[in-house]
C-alpha positions in Angstrom: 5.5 -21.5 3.6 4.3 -23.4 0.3 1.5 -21.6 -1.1 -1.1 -23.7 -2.9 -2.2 -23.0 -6.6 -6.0 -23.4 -5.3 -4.8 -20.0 -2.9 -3.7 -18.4 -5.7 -6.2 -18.9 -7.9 -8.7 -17.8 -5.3 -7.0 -14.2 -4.9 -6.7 -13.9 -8.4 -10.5 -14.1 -8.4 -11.7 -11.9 -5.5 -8.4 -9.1 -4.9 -10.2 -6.2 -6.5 -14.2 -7.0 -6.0 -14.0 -4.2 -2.9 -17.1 -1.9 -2.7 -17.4 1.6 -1.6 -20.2 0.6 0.4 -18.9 -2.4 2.3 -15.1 -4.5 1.5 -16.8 -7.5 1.1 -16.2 -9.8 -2.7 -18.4 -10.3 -5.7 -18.1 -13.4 -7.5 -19.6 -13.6 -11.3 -21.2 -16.9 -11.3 -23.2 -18.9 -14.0 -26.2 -19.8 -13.2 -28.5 -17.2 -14.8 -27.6 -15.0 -18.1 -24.0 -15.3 -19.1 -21.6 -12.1 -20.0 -21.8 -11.5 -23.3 -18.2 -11.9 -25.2 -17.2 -7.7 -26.0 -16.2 -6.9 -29.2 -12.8 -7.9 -30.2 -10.9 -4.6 -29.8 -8.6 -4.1 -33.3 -5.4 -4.2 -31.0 -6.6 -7.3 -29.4 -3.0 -9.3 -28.9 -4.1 -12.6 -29.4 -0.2 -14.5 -29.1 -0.4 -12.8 -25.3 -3.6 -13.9 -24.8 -2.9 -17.3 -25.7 0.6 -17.2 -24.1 -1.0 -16.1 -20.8 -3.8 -18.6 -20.8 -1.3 -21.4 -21.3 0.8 -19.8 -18.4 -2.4 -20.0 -16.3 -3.0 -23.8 -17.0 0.7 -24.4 -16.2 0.1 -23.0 -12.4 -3.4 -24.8 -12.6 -5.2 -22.3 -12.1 -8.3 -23.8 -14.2 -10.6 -20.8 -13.3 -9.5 -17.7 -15.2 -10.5 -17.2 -19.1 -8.8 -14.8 -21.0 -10.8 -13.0 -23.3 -8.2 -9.3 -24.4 -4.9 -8.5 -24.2 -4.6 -4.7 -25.1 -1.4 -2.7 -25.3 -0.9 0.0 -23.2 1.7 3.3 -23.2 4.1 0.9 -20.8 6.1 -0.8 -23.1 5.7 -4.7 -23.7 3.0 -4.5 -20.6 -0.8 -5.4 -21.5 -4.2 -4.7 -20.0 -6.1 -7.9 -19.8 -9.5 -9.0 -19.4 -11.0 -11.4 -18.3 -14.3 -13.7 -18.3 -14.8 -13.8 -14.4 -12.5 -11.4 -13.3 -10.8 -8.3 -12.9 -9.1 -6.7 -15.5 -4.5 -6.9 -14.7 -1.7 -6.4 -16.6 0.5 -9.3 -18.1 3.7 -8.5 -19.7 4.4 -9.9 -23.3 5.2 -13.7 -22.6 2.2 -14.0 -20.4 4.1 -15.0 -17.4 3.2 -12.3 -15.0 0.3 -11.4 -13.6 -0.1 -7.3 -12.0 -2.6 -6.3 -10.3 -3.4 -2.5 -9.1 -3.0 0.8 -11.0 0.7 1.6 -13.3 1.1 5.5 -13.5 2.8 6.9 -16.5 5.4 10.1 -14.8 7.8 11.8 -16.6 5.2 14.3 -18.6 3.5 17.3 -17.1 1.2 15.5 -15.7 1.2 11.2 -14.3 -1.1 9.3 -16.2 -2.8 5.9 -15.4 -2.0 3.8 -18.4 -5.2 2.4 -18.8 -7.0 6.4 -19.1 -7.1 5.8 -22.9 -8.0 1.6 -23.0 -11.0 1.3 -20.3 -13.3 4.2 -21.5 -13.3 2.6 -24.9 -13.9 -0.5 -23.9 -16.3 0.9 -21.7 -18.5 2.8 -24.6 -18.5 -0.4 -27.0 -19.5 -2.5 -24.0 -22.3 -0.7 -22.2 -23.6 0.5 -26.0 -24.2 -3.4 -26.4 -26.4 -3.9 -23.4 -30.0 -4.6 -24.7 -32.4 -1.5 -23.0 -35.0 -4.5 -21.3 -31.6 -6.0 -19.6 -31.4 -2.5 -17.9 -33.9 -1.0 -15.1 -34.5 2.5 -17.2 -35.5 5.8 -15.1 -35.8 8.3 -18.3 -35.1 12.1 -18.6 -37.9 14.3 -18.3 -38.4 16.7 -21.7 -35.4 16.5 -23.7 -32.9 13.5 -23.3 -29.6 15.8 -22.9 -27.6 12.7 -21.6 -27.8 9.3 -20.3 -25.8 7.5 -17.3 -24.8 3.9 -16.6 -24.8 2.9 -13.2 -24.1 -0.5 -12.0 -26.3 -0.4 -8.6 -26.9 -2.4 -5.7 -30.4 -2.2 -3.5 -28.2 -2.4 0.0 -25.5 0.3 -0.9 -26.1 3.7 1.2 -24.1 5.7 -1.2 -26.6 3.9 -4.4 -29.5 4.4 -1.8 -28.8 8.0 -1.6 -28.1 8.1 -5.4 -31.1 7.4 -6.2 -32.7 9.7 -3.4 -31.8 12.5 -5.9 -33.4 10.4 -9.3 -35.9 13.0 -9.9 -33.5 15.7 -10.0 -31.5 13.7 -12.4 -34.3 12.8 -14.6 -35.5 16.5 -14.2 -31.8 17.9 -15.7 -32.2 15.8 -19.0 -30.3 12.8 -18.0 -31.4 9.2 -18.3 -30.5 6.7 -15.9 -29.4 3.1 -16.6 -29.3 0.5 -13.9 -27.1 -2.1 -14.2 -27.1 -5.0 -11.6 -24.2 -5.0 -9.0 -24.7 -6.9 -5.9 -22.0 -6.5 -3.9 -21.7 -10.2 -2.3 -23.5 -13.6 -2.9 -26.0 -12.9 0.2 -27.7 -9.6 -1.9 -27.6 -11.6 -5.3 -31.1 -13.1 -4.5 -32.9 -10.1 -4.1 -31.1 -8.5 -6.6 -32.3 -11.1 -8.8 -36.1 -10.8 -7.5 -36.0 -6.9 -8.5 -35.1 -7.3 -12.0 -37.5 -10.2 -12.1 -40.1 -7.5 -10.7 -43.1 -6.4 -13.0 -42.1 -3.0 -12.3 -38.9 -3.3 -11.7 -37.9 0.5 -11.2 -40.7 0.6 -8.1 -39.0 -2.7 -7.0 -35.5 -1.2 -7.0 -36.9 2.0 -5.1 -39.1 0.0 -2.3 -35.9 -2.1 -1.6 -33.5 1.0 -1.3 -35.7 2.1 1.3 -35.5 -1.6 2.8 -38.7 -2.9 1.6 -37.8 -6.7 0.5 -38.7 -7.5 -2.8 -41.1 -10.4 -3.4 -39.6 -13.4 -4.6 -39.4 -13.5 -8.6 -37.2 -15.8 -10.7 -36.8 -14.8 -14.3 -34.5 -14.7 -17.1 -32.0 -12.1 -15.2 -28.9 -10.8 -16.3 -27.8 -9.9 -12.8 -24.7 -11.9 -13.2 -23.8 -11.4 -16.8 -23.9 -7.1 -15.1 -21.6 -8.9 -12.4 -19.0 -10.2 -15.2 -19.3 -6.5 -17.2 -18.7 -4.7 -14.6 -15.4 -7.0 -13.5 -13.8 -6.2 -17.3 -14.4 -2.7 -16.7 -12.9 -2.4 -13.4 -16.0 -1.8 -11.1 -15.0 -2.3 -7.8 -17.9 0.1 -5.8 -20.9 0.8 -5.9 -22.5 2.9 -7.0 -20.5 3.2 -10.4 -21.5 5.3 -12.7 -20.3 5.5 -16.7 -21.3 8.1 -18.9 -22.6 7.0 -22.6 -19.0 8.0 -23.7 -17.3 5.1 -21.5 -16.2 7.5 -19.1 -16.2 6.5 -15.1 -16.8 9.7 -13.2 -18.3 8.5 -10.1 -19.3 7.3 -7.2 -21.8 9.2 -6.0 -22.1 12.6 -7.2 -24.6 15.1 -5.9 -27.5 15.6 -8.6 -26.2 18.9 -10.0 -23.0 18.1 -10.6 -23.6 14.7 -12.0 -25.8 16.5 -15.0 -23.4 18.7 -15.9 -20.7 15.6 -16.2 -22.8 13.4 -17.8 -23.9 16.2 -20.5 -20.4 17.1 -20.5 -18.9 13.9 -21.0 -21.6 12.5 -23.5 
């Protein structure tokens, strides 16, 4: 059977937006606050890039932008992002396309390729975010660490996250929403929390299943949607550590202090 470019193009889009809390797809849209371009990372390939952005427009599919093509430990294979979807690997010509995990055997212990690439990325990107883009819970006494975590209001495992906030906040650790509605239905009242005037109340009330009162805003709920896609996010809750470092899913309170100091 004939497959049709439009298929394609459609699966290229929405194979890894899985969440932990329910497999249904996240799609980074437009109509609010764009991503931000990342910085160029030095090893940026720009001739793959290029090559697998022409490669793209030659199977029409229209909807993919290219924005890095960095070399991993696989030879002649690259890790590429994306403006509005996940992060693959192309190979050096740009005509292939992988999508899923490459692990690096051989050595005394397998590697993911990428364990070196995305936590960098990761550091340069979230250090970028402006603080009044983020819903802020900050760390009681001494600020020992902070956390990233891309959230969303209808996720048990973010629900129960942030059940343990004070604890977290009480260990020295500041928290740093980030927007991360796991379908279109929940982008709404995402978008109504971080349009909230107290927008950390907002987020709380509607993780115990209080709806939020309509708001419209500014938001960067989307532009969080397209981050998170170049940085692999495909759960919620997922939480970085100021170091780029994704050690979670949920973690119970006490151990996620003593990663987030650890991995600072």
């Amino acid at each position: 059977m004939k497959t049709s470019f439009k298929f394609c193009a459609a699966m290229l889009l929405s194979a890894f937006a899985l969440t932990a809390c329910n497999k249904q797809t996240t799609q980074a849209g437009s109509s609010d606050k764009q991503a931000q371009t990342t910085a160029q990372p030095a090893e940026n390939n720009q001739a793959v890039v290029d090559a697998l952005q022409a490669s793209l427009k030659a199977s029409n599919i229209n909807d993919l932008t290219v924005k890095t093509a960095l070399p991993t430990a696989m030879p002649e294979v690259y890790w590429v992002s994306f403006d509005n979807a996940p992060a693959m690997f192309t190979d050096k010509t740009g005509s292939y396309l992988i999508q899923g995990q490459i692990i690096k055997i051989g050595d005394e212990k397998p590697a993911d390729i990428t364990a070196d690439i995305i936590p960098t990325i990761a550091k340069s990107t979230l250090s970028q975010i402006p603080t009044d883009e983020m819903i802020i819970s900050p760390a009681k006494g001494e600020t020992k660490a902070a956390i990233y975590v891309f959230t969303d209001p209808t996720c048990h495992y973010c629900q129960k996250l942030h059940g343990e906030l004070e604890q977290i906040n009480a260990g020295g650790v500041e928290v740093r929403y980030l927007a991360w509605p796991r379908n279109e239905a929940t982008v709404p009242m995402t978008q109504h929390i971080w349009c909230a005037a107290d927008r950390l109340t907002t987020l709380g009330e509607a993780k115990h299943g209080k709806t939020p009162p309509p708001a419209s805003c500014d938001n960067p709920v989307r532009k969080h949607m397209s981050i998170g896609l170049q940085l692999g996010v495909s759960g919620t809750p997922a939480v970085f550590t100021e170091s780029g470092q994704q050690i979670g899913g949920y973690i119970p309170a006490d151990e996620l202090i003593q990663l987030a100091i650890q991995n600072r």
